[in-house]
N, C-alpha and C positions, 0 to 999 in steps of 0.2 A: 833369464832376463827379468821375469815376474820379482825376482828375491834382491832389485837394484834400492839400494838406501835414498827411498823415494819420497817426498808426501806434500801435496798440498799446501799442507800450513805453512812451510816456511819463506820464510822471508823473500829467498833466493827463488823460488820458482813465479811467486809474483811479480818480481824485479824482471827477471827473463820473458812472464807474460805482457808487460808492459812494454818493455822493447823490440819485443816480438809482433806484436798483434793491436799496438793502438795510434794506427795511422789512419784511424777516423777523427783524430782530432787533433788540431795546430792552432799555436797560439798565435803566429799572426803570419802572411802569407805574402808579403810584402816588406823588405825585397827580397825576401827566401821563405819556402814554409817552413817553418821551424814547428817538426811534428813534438808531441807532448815527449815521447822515448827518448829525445834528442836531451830531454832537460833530467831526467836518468843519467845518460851517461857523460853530460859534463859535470854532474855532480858527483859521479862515481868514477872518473877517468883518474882524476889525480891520485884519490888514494890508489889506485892497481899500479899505477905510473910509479907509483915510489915505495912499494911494494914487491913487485915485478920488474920493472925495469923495463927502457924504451926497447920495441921488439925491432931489434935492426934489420933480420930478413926482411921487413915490409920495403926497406930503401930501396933492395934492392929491384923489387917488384915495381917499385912506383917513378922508380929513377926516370925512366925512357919517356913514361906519360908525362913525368913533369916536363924536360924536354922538349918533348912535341909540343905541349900547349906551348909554351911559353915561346916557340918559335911561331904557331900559328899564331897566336894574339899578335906579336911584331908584324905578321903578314896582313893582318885584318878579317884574316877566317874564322876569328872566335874573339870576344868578348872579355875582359880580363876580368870583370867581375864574374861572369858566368864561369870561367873556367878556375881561378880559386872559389868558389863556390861550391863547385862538384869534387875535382879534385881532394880539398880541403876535408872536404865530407866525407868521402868514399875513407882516405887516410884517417881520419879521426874514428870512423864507426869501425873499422874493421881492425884498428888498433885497437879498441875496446872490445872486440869479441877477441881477440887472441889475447888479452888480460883476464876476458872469461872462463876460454882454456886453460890457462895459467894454473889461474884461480882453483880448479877442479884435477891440478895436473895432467890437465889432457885427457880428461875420464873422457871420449867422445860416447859413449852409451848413454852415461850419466845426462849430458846437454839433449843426445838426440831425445831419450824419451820424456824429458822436461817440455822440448818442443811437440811431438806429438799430445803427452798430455793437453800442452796446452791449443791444439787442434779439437780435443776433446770438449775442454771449455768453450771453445767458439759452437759447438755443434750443441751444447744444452741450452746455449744463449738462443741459438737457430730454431731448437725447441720452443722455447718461451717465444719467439719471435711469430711461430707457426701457429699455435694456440691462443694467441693476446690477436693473431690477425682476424683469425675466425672468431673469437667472443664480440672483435670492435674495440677492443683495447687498443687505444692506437701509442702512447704512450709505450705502451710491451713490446709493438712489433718497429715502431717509426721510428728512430734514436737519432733524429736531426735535432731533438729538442736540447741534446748535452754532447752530440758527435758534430762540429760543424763542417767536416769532411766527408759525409757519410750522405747516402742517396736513399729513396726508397724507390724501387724499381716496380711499376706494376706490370701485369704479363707473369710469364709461368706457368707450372702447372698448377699452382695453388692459387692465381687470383696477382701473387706478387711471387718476383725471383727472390730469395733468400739467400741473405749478405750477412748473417751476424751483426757484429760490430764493425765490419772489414768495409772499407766506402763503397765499394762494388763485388758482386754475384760474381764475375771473374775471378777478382781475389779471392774468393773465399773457395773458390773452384780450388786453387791456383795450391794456395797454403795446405790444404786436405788432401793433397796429393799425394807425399807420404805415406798418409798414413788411412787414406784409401788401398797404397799399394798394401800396408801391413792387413789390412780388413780382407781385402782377397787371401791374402796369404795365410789369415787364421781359418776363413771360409774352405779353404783348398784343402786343407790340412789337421791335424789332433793339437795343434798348438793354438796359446793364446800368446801370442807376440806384442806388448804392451795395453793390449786391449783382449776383453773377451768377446765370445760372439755374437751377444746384442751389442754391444756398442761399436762392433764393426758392422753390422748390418746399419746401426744409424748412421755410422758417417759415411758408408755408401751413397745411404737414401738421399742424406743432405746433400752431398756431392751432384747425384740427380737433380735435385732439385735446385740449385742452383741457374738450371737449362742452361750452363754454358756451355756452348761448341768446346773450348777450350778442357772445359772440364770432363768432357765426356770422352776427346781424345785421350785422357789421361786414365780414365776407366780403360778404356782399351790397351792400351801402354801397359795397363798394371797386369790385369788380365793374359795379356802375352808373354808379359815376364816371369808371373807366378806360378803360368802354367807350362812353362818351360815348349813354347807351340811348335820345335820342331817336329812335333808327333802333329799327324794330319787329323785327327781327332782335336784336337787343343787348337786347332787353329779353325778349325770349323765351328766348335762352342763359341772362340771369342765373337766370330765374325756374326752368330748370331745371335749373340747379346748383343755386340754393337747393334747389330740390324736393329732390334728390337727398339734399345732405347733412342735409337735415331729418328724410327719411324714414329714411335708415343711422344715426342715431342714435336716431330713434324706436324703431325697431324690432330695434334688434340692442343700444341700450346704457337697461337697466333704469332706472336712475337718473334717466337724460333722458327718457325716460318716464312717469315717476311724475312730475317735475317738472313736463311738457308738462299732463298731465290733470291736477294741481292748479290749474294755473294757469287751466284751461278752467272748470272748479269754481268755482275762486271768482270769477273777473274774469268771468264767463259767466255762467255759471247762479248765480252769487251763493250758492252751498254751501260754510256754514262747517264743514263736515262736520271732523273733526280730520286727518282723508287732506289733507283742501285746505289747512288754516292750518299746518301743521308741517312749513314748507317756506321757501323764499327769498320765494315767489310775495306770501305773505302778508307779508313782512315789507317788499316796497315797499308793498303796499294799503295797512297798519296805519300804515306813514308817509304814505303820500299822503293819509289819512282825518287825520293828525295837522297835515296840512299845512293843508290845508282848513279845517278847524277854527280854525287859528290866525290864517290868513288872510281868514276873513271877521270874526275881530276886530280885527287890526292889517293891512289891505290897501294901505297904500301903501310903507312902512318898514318890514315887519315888527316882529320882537322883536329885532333884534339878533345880532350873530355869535354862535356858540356857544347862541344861546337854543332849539336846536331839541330840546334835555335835557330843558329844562322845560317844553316846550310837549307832548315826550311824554308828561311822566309825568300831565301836566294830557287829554289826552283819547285815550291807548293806549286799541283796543279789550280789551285783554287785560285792564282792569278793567270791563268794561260787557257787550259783545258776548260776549267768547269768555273763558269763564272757567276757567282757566290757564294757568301761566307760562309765555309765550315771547316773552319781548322783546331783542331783537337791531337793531345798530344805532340804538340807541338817540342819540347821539350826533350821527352824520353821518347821517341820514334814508334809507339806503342809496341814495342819488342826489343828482345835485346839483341837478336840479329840482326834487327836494321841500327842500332843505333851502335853496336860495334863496327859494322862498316860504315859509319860517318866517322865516330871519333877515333877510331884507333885503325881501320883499314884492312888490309888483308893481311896484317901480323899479327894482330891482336885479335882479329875473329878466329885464325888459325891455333891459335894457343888455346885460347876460352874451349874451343874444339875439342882441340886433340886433349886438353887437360881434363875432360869431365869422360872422354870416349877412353882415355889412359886409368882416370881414376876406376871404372867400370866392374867390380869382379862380377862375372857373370856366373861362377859356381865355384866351391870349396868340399876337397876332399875328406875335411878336418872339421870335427863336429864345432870342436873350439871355434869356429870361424866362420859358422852359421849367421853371426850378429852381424859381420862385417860385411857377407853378403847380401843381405836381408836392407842394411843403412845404405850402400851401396846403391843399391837397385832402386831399393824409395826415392832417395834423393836423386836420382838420375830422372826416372820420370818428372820429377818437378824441374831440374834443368832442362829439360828439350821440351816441358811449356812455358816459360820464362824465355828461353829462346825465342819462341812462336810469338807470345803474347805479351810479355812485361818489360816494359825499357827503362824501370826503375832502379837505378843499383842498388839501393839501399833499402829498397822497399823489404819488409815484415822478413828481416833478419837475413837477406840472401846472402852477406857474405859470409855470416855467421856458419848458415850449411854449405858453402865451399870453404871453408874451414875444415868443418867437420866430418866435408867428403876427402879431402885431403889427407889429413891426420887419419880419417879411416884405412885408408890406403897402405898409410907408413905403417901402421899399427899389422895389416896383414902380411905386406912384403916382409915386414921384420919375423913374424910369425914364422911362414914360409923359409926362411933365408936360416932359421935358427935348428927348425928340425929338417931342413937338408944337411945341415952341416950335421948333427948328429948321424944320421944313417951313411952320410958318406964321409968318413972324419981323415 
């Protein structure tokens, strides 16, 4: 994997860091944000377009969606700008990542460690970020001055949570995921799997220091898959790592704290106390109550892409339950488990499922096949936090690695399929 026709300099892996990882900044947000990446690939869709050729399997995939919307809109359960808007978008960006594959002939190793690399990049920016905080450089560490999507969060274990150039400390959880799982994986083992062993220890640390709930379920995730925890051994070390880092941010960083016991509040003891709702914690409840709602009206289909707008404003507790404003996320459902059971219902949360739990190889008898279990696993752990936590479809390349866990897939079963038929001919 170290020996892949890799580097830096060229053109193509800035082009990918770009559309990958610069959703700190849009040019204007009104009446859609139109992230900087977005003006990449309408500048680069047509040439691949007439180059490669319109990718027909997506019709098939997006037929039903279009469909639905366009009967919900007639209904009044969704928005006709909202829903070509999302639609529109999901179909344009993820036809430009399978003109990416194209492009590479489907090398998916080739994109996955272009991606990781560029997880590496965000972790030296996180560096300078860390070092510019502590001199008082605020310039080094603050990037609202040229990101104007982009937050500075204070809290953490350093004084501030650490977000890169990524708008939020979630996100940056969120995208290191991967390649958190590959940093275990070279830790566990005599390999260096796209990274060596300091620079998996650093995108550990960052990952840490992020103090995302989110992020650290994924330390765990990665942890249990690297270490294979059917052995009672492996499942006792993860459980107290997790302990560890759960309790060094309980107890030493304030914010993860507050956040912890909110969430004990409300998801526990059911206290809408204003300590418990003016937080994140609430703002998945208020969507999962919104989701519910929607879904035991429209439970096979949903409402349609983009309808999970209207199905807030239609049963937010912040007009019933808890009366005022704090509605966030309103939009993407802050997850993409609630916001597939608003728009698409329980066929399309059913698919998204079984499609990422089907893609899965959990192990390979075939050294050749080490890669594809390795990509496999990475990107799984970052789908079941995207499930939990991000209800952005297009947010920093997602379709791009379901593509690429996809095509990993095809690439194995063919593997598979080709030396059975040799030994049994």
């Amino acid at each position: 994997m170290n020996n892949l026709n890799f580097s830096y300099r060229t053109s193509f892996f800035w082009m990918l860091f770009v559309v990958f990882f610069s959703t700190g900044f849009v040019f204007f947000k009104v009446p859609f944000e139109f992230y900087f990446h977005y003006l990449v690939i309408v500048l680069l869709a047509p040439f691949f377009l007439i180059k490669i050729g319109f990718p027909k399997f997506l019709l098939k995939i997006f037929i039903i969606p279009f469909l639905v919307g366009l009967i919900h809109v007639a209904l009044g359960n969704n928005s006709f700008f909202t829903f070509f808007k999302i639609f529109g978008g999901l179909f344009a960006v993820t036809s430009f990542f399978y003109f990416v594959l194209a492009h590479v002939k489907f090398n998916i190793i080739e994109i996955f460690t272009i991606y990781c690399k560029g997880t590496w990049i965000l972790c030296v920016i996180a560096i300078i970020q860390i070092i510019s905080f502590y001199f008082d450089f605020k310039i080094g560490y603050n990037y609202s001055w040229f990101l104007n999507k982009w937050g500075f969060v204070n809290g953490g274990i350093l004084g501030f949570r650490v977000n890169s150039i990524l708008p939020e400390p979630t996100y940056l959880a969120t995208v290191l995921a991967p390649s958190v799982f590959l940093s275990f994986k070279n830790l566990f083992s005599k390999s260096n799997y796209i990274f060596n062993k300091v620079q998996s220890v650093i995108i550990i640390s960052i990952s840490i220091l992020t103090t995302s709930s989110i992020g650290y379920f994924g330390i765990l995730l990665s942890i249990l898959l690297v270490s294979k925890t059917i052995r009672l051994r492996y499942i006792v070390f993860a459980s107290i790592i997790s302990f560890l880092v759960f309790n060094l941010a309980y107890n030493y960083v304030e914010d993860f704290k507050q956040r912890a016991d909110a969430a004990k509040g409300l998801w526990v003891d059911q206290d809408f106390d204003i300590s418990n709702t003016n937080n994140s914690s609430f703002v998945l409840f208020n969507n999962l109550h919104v989701a519910k709602e929607n879904l035991s009206m429209f439970p096979i289909f949903g409402t349609g892409l983009g309808s999970h707008e209207t199905a807030f404003k239609k049963f937010t507790l912040t007009k019933t339950l808890i009366q005022y404003d704090f509605e966030f996320n309103v939009k993407d459902g802050n997850s993409l488990f609630v916001r597939l059971c608003t728009e698409t219902g329980l066929i399309g949360l059913f698919l998204i499922i079984a499609f990422i739990f089907m893609g899965f190889i959990p192990k390979s008898n075939y050294e050749e096949l080490n890669i594809n279990v390795i990509i496999s696993q990475s990107l799984f752990v970052l789908f079941i936090l995207v499930l939990i936590r991000q209800g952005n479809y297009m947010l920093n390349g997602l379709p791009m690695l379901f593509l690429i866990y996809y095509y990993n897939y095809i690439d194995y079963k063919s593997f598979i399929n080709q030396h059975s038929s040799v030994k049994n001919p």
